[in-house]
Each structure stands twice: as structure tokens, then as C-alpha cells.
N, C-alpha and C positions, 0 to 999 in steps of 0.2 A: 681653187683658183691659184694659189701660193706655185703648186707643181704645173701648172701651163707656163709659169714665169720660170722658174727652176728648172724646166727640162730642158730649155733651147741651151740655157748656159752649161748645163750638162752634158750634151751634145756637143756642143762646141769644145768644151775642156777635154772630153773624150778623142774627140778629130784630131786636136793639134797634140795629145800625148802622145796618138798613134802616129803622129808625122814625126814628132820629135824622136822616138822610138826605129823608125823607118826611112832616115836619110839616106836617099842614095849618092852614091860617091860621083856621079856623071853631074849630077846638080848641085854638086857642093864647093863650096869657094870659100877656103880653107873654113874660117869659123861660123861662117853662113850657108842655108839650103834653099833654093827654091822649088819649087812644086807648082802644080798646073793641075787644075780639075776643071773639067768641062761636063757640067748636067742642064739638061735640058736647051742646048743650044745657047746655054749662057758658059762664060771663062770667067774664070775666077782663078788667079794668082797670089801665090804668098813668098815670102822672102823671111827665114825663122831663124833664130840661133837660141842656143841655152845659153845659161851663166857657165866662165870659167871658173869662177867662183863663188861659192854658198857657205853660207850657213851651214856647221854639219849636227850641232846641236838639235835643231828643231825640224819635227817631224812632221811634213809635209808633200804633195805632191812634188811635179817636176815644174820647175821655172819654166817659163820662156820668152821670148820676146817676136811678134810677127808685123810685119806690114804687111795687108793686104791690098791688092790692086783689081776691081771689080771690072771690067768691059772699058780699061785706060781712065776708068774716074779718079780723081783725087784720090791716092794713097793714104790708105790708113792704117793709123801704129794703134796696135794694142799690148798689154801684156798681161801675163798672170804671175804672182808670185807662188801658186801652188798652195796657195789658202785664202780664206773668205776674206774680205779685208774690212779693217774695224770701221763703223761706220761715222758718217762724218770727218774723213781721217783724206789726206792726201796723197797721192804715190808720186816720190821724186825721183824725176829722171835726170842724172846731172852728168855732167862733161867736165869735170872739175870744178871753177870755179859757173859756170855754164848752168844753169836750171831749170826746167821746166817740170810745169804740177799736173798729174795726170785728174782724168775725172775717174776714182774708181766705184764699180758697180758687182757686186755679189763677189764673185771671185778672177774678174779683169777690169783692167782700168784703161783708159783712152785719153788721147787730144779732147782738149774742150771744143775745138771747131777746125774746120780745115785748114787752115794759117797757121797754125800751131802743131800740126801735121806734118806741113810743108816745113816751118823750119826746125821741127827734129830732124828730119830726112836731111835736111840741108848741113846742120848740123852733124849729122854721123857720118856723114861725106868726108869731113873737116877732121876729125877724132881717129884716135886708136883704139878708145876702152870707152865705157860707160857706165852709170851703176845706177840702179833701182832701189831705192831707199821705200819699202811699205812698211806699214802696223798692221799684226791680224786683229779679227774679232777678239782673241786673247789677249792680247795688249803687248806678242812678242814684234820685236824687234828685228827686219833683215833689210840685209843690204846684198844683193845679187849685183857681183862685176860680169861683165859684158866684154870679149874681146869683137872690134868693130874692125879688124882683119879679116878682108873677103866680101868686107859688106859690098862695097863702091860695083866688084863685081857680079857678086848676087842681084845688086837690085840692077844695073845694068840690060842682064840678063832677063829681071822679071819684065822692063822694059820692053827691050827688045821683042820678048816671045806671046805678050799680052796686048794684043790691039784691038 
């Protein structure tokens, strides 16, 4: 039962490394990507960046940070810090003095509801940087910065191209 739960998150961490991995430069805005996949007559859009900066200590996969945009529904933020995260434990998404707590699950964390969604997006609008404050299951410590350079155009774009 445990790996019917563990293999969609699996999958998913796998998709978005190989995106992360495979930005094309036609879809890129400066520190943002967007991407477009269409299966089964469904569209599904993403708008992704990594951290400018990490942690170089701790050995982990790759960061990253996605909105995705499903058939123009509500925008939704996820991210992953590139390890499981401790449980009961919160992911901070802050804008300096700015905060919001993500809900995080296995190894990505989310908006608690779509309001919260809406006004990160609103929020990175407003910003230049960002940062990602999680705990793993091991009790380490990271803080991934975010340049939000290029965002306003990326997600524009996923706008634009997602209807």
C-alpha cells in the first residue's frame, strides 16, 4: 500500500528534475521556465525556477520551485526542497519581512487552499527574491533563495499560452 502512495510523488519528483534539467532557452525568462504538456487532450502548464542559492553542505536532490496551471484553473504553487521533509514541520515561503507556511507532504509542500495560492502569485509579482526556509526528516536545516527575475514574464506567458 505505502508504494501506491510513494510512487505518484516519485514520479512527479522525477518529471520536474527532468524539466529542471531540460530548460529550453525559447521558454526561458531570465530566471524562470515554462513548459506545456498536452496528454490525452488535457493541457497542463508549469512556470519552474531553481534556487540561486543553496545550501552546499547538505546532500540532497535538486530544489525547485513550480506553479502549475491545469485547463486556466487556479494556479497552483508547489515546491520541493530535494529531501523528505520532517514531519509535522512547516515550509516557509518569505519575501522578507512577507510569510507564508506551506502544507508540506513527503517530499513537496503546497498552499493550504487556493487564496493562498493566489496571493503568493500576487506576491512574487511585487518581489525580486524569495526564500524557502524547510527541515528534513533529519532535523537539517535549509534555506533555498529564489531570484523572482523573469517571473512576471514566465507566468504571463503560461497565461497567455494555457486556455
Amino acid at each position: 500500500m505505502k508504494s501506491l502512495i510513494i510512487l505518484p510523488f516519485f514520479l512527479i519528483s522525477l518529471t520536474f528534475n527532468s524539466l529542471a534539467d531540460n530548460i529550453i532557452d525559447d521558454n526561458k525568462f531570465q530566471d524562470w521556465a515554462f513548459f506545456k504538456k498536452t496528454s490525452s487532450n488535457k493541457e497542463t502548464c508549469y512556470i519552474m525556477s531553481i534556487p540561486i542559492l543553496s545550501p552546499k553542505d547538505i546532500v540532497r536532490s535538486k530544489s525547485f520551485f513550480i506553479i502549475t496551471n491545469n485547463n486556466n484553473d487556479v494556479d497552483e504553487i508547489s515546491t520541493s526542497s530535494g529531501y523528505f521533509y520532517k514531519e509535522n514541520s512547516n515550509v516557509e515561503l518569505s519575501f522578507g519581512s512577507e510569510k507564508f507556511y506551506l502544507f508540506p507532504y513527503k517530499n513537496f509542500a503546497w498552499a493550504n487552499d487556493k487564496n493562498q495560492d493566489i496571493d503568493i502569485i500576487k506576491e512574487m509579482q511585487k518581489q525580486d527574491q524569495m526564500y524557502i526556509t524547510a527541515i528534513s526528516k533529519e532535523d537539517k536545516i535549509t534555506i533555498d533563495h529564489y531570484s523572482l527575475i523573469g517571473f512576471t514574464q514566465a507566468y504571463k506567458a503560461m497565461k497567455q499560452n494555457c486556455k
